[in-house]
Each structure stands twice: as C-alpha cells, then as structure tokens.
VOGU-3710 file (C-alpha; in Angstrom, 3 decimals, decimal comma):
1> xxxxxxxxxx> 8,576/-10,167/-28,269  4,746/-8,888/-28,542  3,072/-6,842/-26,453  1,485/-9,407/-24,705  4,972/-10,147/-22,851  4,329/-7,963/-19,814  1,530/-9,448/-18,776  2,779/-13,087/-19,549  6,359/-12,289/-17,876  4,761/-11,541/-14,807
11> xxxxxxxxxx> 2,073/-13,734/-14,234  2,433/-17,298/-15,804  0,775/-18,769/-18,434  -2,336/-16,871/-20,067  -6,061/-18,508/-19,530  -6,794/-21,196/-22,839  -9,937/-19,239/-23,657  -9,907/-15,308/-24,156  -12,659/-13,780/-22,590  -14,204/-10,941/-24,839
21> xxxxxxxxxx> -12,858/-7,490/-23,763  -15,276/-4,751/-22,219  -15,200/-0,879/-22,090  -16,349/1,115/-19,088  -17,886/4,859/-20,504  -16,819/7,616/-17,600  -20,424/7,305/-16,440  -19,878/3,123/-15,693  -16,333/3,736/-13,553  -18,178/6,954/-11,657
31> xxxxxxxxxx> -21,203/4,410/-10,661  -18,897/1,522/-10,321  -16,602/3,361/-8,067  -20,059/4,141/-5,744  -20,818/0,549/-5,521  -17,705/-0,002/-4,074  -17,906/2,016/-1,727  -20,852/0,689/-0,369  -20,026/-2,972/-0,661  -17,079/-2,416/1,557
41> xxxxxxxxxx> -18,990/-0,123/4,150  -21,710/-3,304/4,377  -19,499/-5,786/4,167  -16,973/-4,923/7,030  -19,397/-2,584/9,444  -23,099/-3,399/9,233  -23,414/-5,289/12,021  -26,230/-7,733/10,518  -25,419/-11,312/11,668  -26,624/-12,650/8,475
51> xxxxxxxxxx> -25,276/-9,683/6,429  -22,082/-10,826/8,137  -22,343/-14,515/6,320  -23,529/-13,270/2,720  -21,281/-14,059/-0,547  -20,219/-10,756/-1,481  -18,564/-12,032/-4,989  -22,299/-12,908/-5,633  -24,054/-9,617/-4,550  -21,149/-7,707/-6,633
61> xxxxxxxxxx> -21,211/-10,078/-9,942  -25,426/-9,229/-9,826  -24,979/-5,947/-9,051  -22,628/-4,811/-11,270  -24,141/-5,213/-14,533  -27,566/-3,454/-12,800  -25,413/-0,555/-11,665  -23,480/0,177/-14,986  -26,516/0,975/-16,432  -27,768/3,626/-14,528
71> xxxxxxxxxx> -27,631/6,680/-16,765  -28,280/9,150/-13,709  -27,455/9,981/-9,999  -31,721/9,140/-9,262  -31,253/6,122/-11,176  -27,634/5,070/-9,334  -29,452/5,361/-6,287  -32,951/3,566/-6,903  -30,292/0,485/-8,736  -28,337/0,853/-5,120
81> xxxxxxxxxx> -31,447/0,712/-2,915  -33,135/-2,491/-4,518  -29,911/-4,561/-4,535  -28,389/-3,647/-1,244  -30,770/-2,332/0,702  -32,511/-6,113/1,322  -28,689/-6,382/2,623  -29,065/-3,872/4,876  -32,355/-2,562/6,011  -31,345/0,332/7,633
91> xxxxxxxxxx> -29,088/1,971/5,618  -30,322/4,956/3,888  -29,613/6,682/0,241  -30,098/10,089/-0,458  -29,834/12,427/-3,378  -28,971/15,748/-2,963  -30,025/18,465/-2,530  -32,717/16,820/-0,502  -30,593/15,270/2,374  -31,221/12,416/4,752
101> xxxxxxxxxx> -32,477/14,187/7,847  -29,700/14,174/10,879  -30,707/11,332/13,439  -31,610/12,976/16,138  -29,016/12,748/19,665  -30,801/9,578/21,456  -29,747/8,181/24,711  -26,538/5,184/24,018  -28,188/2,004/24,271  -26,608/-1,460/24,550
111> xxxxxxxxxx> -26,242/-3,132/21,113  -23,696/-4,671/18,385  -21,159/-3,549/16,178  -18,044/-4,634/14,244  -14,789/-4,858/15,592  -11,869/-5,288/13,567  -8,325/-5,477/15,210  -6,596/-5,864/11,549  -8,691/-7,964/8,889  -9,837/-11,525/10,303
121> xxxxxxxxxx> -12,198/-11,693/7,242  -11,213/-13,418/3,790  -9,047/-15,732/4,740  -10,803/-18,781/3,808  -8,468/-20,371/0,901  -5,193/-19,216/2,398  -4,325/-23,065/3,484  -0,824/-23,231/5,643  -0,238/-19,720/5,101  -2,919/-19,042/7,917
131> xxxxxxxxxx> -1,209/-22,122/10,142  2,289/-20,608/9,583  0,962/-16,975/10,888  -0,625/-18,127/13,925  2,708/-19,663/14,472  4,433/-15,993/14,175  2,102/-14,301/16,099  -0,056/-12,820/13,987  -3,421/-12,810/15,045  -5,617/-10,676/13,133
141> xxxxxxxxxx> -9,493/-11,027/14,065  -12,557/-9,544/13,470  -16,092/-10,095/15,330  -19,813/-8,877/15,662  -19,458/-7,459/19,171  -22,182/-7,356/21,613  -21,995/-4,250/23,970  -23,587/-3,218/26,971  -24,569/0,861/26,794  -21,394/2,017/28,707
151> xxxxxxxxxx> -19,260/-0,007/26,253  -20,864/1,093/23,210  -20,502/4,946/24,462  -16,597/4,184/25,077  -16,670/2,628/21,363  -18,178/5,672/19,982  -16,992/8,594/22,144  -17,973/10,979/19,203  -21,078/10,299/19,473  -24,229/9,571/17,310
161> xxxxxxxxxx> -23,039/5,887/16,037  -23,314/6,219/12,508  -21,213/6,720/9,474  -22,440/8,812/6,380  -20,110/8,829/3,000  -20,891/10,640/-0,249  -20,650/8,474/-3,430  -21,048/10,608/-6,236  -21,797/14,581/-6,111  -25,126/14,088/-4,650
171> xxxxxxxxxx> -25,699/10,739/-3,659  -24,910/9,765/-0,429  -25,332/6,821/1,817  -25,841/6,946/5,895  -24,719/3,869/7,220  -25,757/3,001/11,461  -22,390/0,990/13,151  -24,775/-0,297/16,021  -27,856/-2,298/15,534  -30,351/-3,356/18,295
181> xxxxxxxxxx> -30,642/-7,059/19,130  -33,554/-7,226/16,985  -31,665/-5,456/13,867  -28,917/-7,525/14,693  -31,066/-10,473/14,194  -33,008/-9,641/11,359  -33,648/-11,629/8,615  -32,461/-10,352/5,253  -35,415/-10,711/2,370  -32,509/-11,312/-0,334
191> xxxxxxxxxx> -32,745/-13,463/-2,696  -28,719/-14,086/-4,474  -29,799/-15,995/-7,302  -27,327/-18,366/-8,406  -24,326/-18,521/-5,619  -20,560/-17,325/-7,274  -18,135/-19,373/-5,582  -14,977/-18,197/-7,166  -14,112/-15,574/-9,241  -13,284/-16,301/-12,720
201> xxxxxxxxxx> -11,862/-13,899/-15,250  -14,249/-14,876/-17,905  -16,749/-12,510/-17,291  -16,953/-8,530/-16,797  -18,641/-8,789/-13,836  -16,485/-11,165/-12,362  -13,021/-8,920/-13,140  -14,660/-6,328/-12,044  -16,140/-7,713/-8,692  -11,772/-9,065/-8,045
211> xxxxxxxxxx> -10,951/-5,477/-8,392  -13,221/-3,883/-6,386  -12,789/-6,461/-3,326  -9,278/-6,031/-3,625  -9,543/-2,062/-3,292  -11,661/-2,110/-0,566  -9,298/-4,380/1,760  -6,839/-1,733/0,930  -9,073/1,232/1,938  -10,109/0,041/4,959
221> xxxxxxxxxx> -7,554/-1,685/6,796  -4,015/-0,325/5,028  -2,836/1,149/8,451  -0,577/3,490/7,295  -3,071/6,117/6,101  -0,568/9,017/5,320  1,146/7,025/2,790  -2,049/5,675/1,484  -3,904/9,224/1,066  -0,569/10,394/-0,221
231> xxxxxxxxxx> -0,616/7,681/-2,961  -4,181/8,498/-4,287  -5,946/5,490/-3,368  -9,460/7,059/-3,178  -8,973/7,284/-6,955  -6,533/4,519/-7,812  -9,721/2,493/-8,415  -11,223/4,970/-11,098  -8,287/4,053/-13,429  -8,443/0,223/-12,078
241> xxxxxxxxxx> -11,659/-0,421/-13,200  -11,370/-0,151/-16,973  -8,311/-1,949/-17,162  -10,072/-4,856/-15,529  -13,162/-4,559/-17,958  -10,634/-4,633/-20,719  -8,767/-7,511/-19,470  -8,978/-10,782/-21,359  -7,916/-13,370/-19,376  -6,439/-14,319/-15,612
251> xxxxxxxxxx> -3,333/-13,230/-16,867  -4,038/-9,792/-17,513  -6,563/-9,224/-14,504  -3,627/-10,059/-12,777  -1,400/-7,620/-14,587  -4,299/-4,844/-14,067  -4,752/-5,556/-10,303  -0,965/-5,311/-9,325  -0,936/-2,035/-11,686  -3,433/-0,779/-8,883
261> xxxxxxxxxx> -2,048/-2,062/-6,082  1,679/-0,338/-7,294  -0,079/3,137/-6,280  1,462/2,296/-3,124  5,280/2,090/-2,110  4,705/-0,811/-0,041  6,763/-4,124/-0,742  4,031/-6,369/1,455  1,653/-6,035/-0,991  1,632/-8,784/-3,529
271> xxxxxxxxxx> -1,279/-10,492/-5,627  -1,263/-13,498/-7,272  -3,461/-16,649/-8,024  -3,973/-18,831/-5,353  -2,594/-21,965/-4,624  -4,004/-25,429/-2,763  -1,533/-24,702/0,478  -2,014/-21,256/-0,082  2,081/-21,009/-0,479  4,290/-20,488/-3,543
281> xxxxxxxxxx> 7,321/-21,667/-5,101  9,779/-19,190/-4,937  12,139/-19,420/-8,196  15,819/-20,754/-8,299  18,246/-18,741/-8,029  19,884/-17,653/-11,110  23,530/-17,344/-12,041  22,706/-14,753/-14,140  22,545/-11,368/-12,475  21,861/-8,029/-13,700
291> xxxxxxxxxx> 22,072/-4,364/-12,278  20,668/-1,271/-13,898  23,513/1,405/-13,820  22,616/4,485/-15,456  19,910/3,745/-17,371  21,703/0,634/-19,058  21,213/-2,976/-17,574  24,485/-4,447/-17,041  25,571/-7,879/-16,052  26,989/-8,091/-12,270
301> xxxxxxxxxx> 27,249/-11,767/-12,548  27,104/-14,323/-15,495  27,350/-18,699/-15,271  31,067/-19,741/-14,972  30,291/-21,674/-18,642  28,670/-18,446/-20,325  31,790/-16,546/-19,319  33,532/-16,685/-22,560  30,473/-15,534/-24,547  29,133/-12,598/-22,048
311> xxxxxxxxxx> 31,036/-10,916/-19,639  30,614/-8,757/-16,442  30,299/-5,161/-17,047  28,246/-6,056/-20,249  24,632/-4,386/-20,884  21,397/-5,913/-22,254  20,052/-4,164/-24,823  17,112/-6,760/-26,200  15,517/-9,350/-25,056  13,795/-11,217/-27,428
321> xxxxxxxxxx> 14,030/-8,223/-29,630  12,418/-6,046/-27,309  14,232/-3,116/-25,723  15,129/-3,691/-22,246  14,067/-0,266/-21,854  10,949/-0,249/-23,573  10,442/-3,660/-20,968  11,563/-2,014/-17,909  9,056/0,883/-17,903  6,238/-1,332/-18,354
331> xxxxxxxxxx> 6,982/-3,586/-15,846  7,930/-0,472/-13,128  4,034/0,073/-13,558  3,366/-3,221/-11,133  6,421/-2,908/-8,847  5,495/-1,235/-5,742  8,565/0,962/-4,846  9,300/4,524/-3,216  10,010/6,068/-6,981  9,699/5,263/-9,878
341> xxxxxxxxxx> 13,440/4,811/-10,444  13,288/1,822/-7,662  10,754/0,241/-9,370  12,903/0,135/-12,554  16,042/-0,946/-10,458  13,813/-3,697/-9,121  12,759/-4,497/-12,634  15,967/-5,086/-13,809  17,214/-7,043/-10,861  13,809/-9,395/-11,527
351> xxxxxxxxxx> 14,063/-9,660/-15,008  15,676/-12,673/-15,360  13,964/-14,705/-12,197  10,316/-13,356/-13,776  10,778/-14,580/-17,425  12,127/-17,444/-16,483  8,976/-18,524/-14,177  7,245/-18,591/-17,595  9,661/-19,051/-20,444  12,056/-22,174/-21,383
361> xxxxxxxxxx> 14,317/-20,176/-23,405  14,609/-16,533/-24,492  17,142/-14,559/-27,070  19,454/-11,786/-25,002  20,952/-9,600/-27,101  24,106/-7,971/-25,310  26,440/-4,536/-25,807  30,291/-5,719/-24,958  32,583/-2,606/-23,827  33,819/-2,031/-27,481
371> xxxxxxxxxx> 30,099/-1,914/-28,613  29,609/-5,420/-30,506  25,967/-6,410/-30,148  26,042/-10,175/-30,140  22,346/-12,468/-30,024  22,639/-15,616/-27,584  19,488/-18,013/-27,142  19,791/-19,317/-23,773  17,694/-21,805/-22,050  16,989/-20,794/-18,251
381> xxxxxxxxxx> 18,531/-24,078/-17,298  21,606/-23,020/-18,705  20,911/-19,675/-16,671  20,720/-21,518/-13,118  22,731/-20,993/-9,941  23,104/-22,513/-7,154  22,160/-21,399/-3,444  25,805/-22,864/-2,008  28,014/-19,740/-0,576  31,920/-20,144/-0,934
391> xxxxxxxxxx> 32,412/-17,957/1,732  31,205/-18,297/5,458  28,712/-15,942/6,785  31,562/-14,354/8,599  34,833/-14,077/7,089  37,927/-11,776/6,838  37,256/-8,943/4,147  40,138/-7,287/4,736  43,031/-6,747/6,546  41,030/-6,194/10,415
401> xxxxxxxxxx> 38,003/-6,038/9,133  35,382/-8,839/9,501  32,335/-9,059/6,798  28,799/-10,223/8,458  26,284/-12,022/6,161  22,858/-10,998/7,763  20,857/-13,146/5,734  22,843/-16,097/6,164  24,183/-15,355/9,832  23,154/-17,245/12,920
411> xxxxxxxxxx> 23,798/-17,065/17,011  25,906/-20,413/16,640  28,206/-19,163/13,690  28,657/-15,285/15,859  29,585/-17,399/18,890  32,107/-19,246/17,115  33,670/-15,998/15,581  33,677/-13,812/18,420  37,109/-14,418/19,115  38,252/-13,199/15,383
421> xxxxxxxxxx> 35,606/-10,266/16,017  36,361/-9,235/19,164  40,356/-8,849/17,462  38,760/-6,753/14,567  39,366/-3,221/14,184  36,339/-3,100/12,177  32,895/-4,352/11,112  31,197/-4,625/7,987  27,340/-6,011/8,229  25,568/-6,441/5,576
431> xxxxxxxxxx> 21,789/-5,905/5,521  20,833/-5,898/1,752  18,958/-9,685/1,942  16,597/-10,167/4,604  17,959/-10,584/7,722  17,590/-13,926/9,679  15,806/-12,897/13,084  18,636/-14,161/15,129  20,542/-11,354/14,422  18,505/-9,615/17,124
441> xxxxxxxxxx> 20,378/-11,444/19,434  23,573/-10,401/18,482  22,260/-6,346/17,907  23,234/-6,008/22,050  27,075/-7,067/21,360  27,458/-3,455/19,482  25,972/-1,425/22,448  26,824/-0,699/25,866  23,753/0,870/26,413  20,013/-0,645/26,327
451> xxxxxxxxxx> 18,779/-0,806/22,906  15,431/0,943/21,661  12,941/-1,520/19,746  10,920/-1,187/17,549  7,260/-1,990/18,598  4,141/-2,744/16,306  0,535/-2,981/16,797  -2,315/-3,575/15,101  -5,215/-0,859/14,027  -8,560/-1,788/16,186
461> xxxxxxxxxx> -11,341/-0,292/13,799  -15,209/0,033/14,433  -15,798/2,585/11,528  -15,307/2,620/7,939  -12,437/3,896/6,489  -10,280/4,294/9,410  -11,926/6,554/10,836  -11,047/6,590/14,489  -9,309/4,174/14,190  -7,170/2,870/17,449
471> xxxxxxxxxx> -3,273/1,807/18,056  -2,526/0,216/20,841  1,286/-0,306/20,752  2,883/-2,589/23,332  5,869/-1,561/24,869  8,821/-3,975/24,587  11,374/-3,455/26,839  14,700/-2,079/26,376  17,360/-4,713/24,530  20,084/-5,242/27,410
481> xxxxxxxxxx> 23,529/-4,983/26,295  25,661/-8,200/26,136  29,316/-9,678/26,867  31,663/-9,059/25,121  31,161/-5,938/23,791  32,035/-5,339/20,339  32,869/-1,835/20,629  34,865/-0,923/16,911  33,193/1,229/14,258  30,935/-0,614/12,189
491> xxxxxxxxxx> 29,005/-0,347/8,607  25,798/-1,447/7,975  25,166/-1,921/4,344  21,567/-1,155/2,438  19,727/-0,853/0,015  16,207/-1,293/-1,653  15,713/-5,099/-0,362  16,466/-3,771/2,976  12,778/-3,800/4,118  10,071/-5,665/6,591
501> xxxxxxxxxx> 12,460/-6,718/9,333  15,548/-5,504/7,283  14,557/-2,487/7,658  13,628/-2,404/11,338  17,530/-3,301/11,841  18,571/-0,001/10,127  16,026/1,843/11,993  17,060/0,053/15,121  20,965/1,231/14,098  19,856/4,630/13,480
511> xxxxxxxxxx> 18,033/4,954/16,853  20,921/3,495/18,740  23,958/5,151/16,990  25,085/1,545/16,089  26,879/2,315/13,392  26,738/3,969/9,795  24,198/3,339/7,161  26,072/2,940/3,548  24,469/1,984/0,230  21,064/2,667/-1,471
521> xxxxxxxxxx> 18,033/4,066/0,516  15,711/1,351/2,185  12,948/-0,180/0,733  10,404/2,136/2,875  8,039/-0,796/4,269  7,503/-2,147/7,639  5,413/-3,738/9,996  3,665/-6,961/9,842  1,832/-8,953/7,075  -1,650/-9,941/6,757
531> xxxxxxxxxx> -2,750/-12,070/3,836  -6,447/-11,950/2,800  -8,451/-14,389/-0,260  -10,025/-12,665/-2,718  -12,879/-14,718/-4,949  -11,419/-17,843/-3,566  -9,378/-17,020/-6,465  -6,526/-15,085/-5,367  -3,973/-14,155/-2,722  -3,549/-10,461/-1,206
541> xxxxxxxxxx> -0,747/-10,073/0,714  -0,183/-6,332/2,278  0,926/-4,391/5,745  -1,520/-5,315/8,215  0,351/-4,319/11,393  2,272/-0,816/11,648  5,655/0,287/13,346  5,380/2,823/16,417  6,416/6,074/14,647  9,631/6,843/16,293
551> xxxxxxxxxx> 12,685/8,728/14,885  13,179/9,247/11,194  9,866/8,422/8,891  10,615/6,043/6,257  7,402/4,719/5,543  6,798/4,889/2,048  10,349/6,530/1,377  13,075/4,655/3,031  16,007/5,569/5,217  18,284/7,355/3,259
561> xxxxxxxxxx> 21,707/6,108/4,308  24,378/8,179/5,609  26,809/7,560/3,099  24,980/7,041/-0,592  27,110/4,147/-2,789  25,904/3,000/-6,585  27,655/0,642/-8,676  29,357/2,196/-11,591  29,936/-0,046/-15,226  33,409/-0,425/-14,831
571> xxxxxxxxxx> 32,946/-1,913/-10,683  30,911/-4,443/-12,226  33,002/-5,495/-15,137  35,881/-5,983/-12,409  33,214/-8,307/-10,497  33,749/-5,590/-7,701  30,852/-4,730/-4,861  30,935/-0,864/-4,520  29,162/-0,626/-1,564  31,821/-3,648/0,265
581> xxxxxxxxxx> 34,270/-1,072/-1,293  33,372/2,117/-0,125  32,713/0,036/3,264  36,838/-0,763/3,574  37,779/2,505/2,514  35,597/4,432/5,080  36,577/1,769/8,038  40,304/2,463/7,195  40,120/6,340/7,469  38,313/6,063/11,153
591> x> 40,499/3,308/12,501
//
C-alpha cells in the first residue's frame, strides 16, 4: 500500500485533479499565523453591523497571498492595515517599539458589542443537523448587542473596553469591543473583489483560508481552556499551516486539518466534508473486530464463514503489505485521544470500519499462534456484521449476577427485569458504548440517597480569546431515589468509548458511590456539542458546552477506573471479555 493510504483511508476518495503543492518559508507561517489572529478578533468581536455580514473566506483567500509576501514586521503591518483596516476602521496596528498610545479612561457610554453565548455563527450549511440540535436543547447564539451605559459598564467591569493582542514580536493590533451608534453603523469602503463562496482545495489560498477558520473557532470558543492551553493550540497552527500549503487535494486538506485538530484530547471534535442534510452515514458494522494487545493487533472477533481461515487470538501483521504498525502510528496523528497510546488503541479498533468506507477489497496478512503468516484478500462485504444482539440487554451472566447493556438498555426492558434484578446478588453494567439516555432513569434504583448531576453551561463571551469569559451553570436538582431499591454491589464497566454522556454516568457513579469503575480509563470528553460550517465546505464538530467542574477532573485525561482490566492474547483467542471476567470474579469475592 503507498503512502498515499493514510490520507485516502481516512477521508474517502481523493479530488480527480491534483492541485500543485505549495511551501510556506518560516517567514510566510510567522505572517500567516498574524493574519489569523486578526481575522478571528474582527470577525467574532468588532461590533460593525456590516463587518458582521462580510465573507470572510473572501477577505482571507485575497489576503493571504498579499500577506505572505511581506518580507518584514513594517511591511506585515502596512499589508494588514490596507486589507483589513477598510474592515474595521477603528482598529489600530502598531510596530514596536513605538506603541499605540493607551486610550485614555473616558466616561462608559451606551453602545454595541458582541455577545456570544457559545458560537451561533457558521452554521449556514449544517442542514438537519441544526433542526436536530434545537430539538436537544442546544441553543448556541450570538448577536450585535445594543447597551445602554450601565449595561455596557456591567459587560466590561475591567474597564477601558478594548482588547489589544501582539502578533508577531513587535506588531501589535488594539482592537475597541464597543462602537458608538454611528461606528456601529458605518459603512465599510471595501471593495472584496470577486465573492468566494466555498472553499475549494485547489488553490493555496483557499487551503490555507479552511485552516485558519477552523483554528480560530477553536481558539475562541473551545470552553475548556486548561486543556486547550495545555495542548499548545496557540501554536498548533504554526505547524498546520504548511501542511495545508502542501496539501494536494480535499483529501489531504482533510488529513492536515484533523492532524491539527488531534492537538486536543477531545472526542467532539471531528472534521469532515460536508454533506446536503448536513448528516453522515455512519458505516456497517463489521464482523470483523480487532484489539491492539501489546503492541500487536489481534482479532477479538472474525465472520462465522472466515472462521476456518483466521481465528480469534490471531494478529495482523500487513495490510496490503503495509505494516499494521507502520499504519497505526500514522493514523494516531488524527485521532484525538488522552495519549498517544489511546489514539493507537482507537486506530486499531477503526481500522477495519475506516478502510472499508473507501476500499472494496484489501489483502490482510495474519500471524496464527504457531507463527504461520498466511495472505487472505477479502472483500468488505465478506467482512460485514450484522447489528442483531443474541442476547437481551439484560440477561443472566452468571450464577446471581445480572449483565446490563447500557447502550442497548431501555426503561421498558429494566421494568420488565426488575423482578430477576431485584433477586440478584449482583450487578454488572456495562458502559463501554454510549449509553441510551434512559438509563438516567434507572441511575435512582442504585441509591437511597438523592443523586448529584452533572450540570453544563455554556461560555457567554464579549472578548476575544476567552478572556473573561462567563459560566453560568444551572443548577439541576438532586436525582430522587426510586422503588425498589436495588441495593447489591455493582460494576460499572469502561473504557475509552466511555465519553460525552458515557462518561457523565461514570462521573455520576463516582460522585454517588454507585458502584466500582472496572476497565480502561474514560475517554476524557464531556459536555455538549456545537457544530460550526467552515467554507460552506466542511463540517466542525467540537465541545461547545462544558461540565460544572465537580469531583475528580477528567477533562482531557479520563477517569481512571478503580480496578484497571486489559485484554491479554490468549482471552481473546478463547473469545473471552476480560473486563466481564474480572467483573464476576470481583462480584463473587464481595458477595
């Protein structure tokens, strides 16, 4: 397989026509990385009424190519001032060491300024996915506020409204947050040339302008800023940008922009071309099932007719003549995860759904316990399962001890089993698939005191970069306990898919004393989603809403469980679940 795999594994078919590559010299990223800066500070907080309604793909696709070629600071800033200062007519650029003059203290006076509570911006494109949020609850909005001069002091109890960022070493741009009626109104003397509607990869500019629209979502409205600093994102864009410029087609653009986005441990976040209804296919299922156990990825799970060819316990060695390994650490690059070591787990568990969203067939070479290497060329038909479940989502697992499918399990199906629960001596719960939300209702059976929730809110933000940013968290009242109580010791099983709502069950478990936490660390990402559009072109999916920080910080890291469980070779050659396993065996010594 060539080295082009990557790239096509992971995001579908590459573009017909190769655009030509570019190269960005250290002096093109350093002035790139200024621009965006600025862009986002305009876009999202100059309070401009027509600023508000301007195409930014177009002002970044004619700006770019001006701004590479500024060979000095001076010149940076005179390229910055003539193409974004008719955007803004009162921000001001300085060059150091002669700086902007402080505005002097002046009495608050009624005006406008932005008001984000999450992103409401760039959502145009996003189709039902924008329907199906509003239907959830999540309302994300952002407005050009008019203010009286009591509410703009209590907007800006600091002080002097105005925001001032450095660029480069000694270029620096002071930004005002409120604008008088007649500023607000103000008619820009810009003229965009040509209008871009969406972003293409077939041009520099274009890749370029993707990159540095998705950065700047990020950077401003990411509300979990610890995790964010801690990943580097001020300078995940400096190594971004010349990956973009090199890219050829949508493909790799693609590739590049998840590559930036994996700086942070965040499962949310997710970019991919968009689609008419703004959703996506997720793939089938596949019979086919692997698990990476200590450094080797081994089959957990092969199709009933393959069986006699490939079986459990077996590891991968090639695929298409590639090492696995050699493919696993390149794809780790574009999985968001707590460690690296995740994002190679997660690799290995994707490998088989990823290639086969692109490929028909593909050659798996595989390492049987003697150490025969055998070649198989498998269509991903033949590699197909099925989403049908032998077992009910609550069954017997072993003598006294009832097994709860989380993902699968509803209020109907627990009602109908309470009478073999309430007989149990123990309970095993299983929270390594998303849970369905309806097991909140059945969270109050294991307590018989009120349960703590978890609460979210979103970040309300008049300044750029979060600074000063607000949470306003509402309070949701205590869970009341609930007849019958199911009082008997119970396991709650985890592990890196245990995130979003997943993971505020284990929290929630935690918290309460609920039970015990066994398996694989959680996948360290919570709160709600936003979605934004970027170019028209593609989807941005990320945290937009965070959790009230209560208890143990996981953010980023995951809750590490209280008893840690990981498959070994020979468990999954005898098709056996460690963590269900170590489960029993721990229920039977506290009985």
């Amino acid at each position: 397989m060539t080295a082009l795999l990557l790239p096509l594994l992971l995001a579908g078919p590459a573009a017909p026509s190769p655009a030509p590559p570019d190269s960005l010299t250290p002096r093109e990223t350093r002035n790139l990385t200024a621009l965006a800066r600025v862009v986002g500070d305009l876009k999202y907080f100059y309070p401009n009424r027509h600023t508000a309604r301007v195409s930014w793909e177009t002002v970044l696709t004619r700006a770019i190519p001006a701004v590479r070629r500024a060979r000095t600071d001076q010149a940076l800033a005179t390229a910055l001032v003539s193409l974004l200062r008719p955007l803004a007519p009162k921000a001001v650029f300085t060059i150091s060491p002669v700086s902007a003059a402080s505005a002097a203290p002046s009495a608050v006076a009624a005006g406008y300024f932005w008001e984000h509570h999450g992103l409401g911006l760039d959502q145009n494109g996003l189709g039902l996915v924008r329907s199906l949020m509003r239907l959830g609850g999540l309302r994300y909005e952002s407005r050009i506020r008019a203010a009286s001069a009591t509410e703009v002091a209590v907007a800006f109890p600091a002080g002097q409204p105005q925001y001032t960022e450095l660029l480069t070493d000694s270029v620096r741009l002071t930004l005002p947050l409120v604008l008088t009626e007649a500023q607000h109104q103000q008619r820009l003397r810009y003229q965009p040339g040509r209008r871009v509607r969406r972003l293409r990869a077939n041009t520099p500019a274009q890749r370029l302008a993707a990159t540095i629209l998705t950065w700047n979502i990020i950077r401003h409205f990411y509300p979990y800023r610890i995790v964010l600093d801690s990943a580097g994102w001020a300078d995940a864009l400096t190594v971004a940008l010349p990956r973009a410029a090199r890219a050829t087609s949508e493909t790799e653009l693609v590739t590049a922009t998840r590559r930036m986005l994996a700086h942070l441990p965040d499962r949310h976040i997710n970019f991919v071309p968009s689609t008419r209804t703004g959703l996506h296919i997720s793939p089938p299922p596949y019979a086919l099932q692997l698990e990476l156990v200590d450094s080797a990825v081994v089959v957990r799970q092969v199709p009933a007719e393959l069986r006699p060819l490939v079986a459990p316990g077996a590891v991968l060695t090639h695929l298409n003549g590639q090492s696995i390994g050699r493919l696993l650490d390149s794809m780790r690059l574009i999985i968001p995860a707590t460690s690296p070591a995740v994002a190679r787990q997660l690799a290995a568990q994707q490998l088989v759904s990823k290639l086969g969203a692109t490929y028909r067939a593909a050659a798996f070479t595989f390492q049987d316990s003697a150490g025969q290497s055998r070649t198989y060329h498998w269509t991903f038909r033949q590699l197909r399962g099925s989403n049908y479940h032998p077992l009910p989502p609550v069954w017997e697992l072993a003598a006294g001890i009832m097994y709860l499918d989380a993902a699968r399990l509803r209020y109907k199906d627990f009602q109908r089993a309470l009478p073999q629960l309430q007989a149990a001596r123990g309970l095993v719960v299983d929270l390594r698939r998303r849970p369905h939300y309806e097991l909140s209702r059945m969270l109050p059976h294991f307590s018989a005191e009120p349960l703590l929730s978890i609460s979210t809110a979103t970040p309300q933000l008049r300044q750029p970069n979060f600074r000063h940013a607000v949470f306003r968290f509402r309070e949701n009242t205590p869970k009341t306990p609930q007849l019958p109580l199911l009082a008997m010791p119970k396991i709650f099983l985890t592990g890196p898919d245990t995130y979003s709502y997943g993971e505020t069950v284990a929290a929630m478990v935690r918290n309460n004393g609920l039970g015990v936490l066994l398996g694989q660390p959680t996948g360290g990402t919570n709160g709600e989603m936003n979605f934004a559009t970027i170019g028209r072109t593609y989807k941005l999916s990320f945290t937009g809403r965070r959790v009230r920080p209560t208890g143990e910080a996981y953010q980023g890291r995951g809750l590490a469980p209280d008893i840690l469980v990981t498959p070994t070779r020979q468990q999954l050659a005898r098709e056996q679940d460690a963590a269900l396993q170590r489960a029993v065996a721990w229920l039977r010594e506290h009985l």
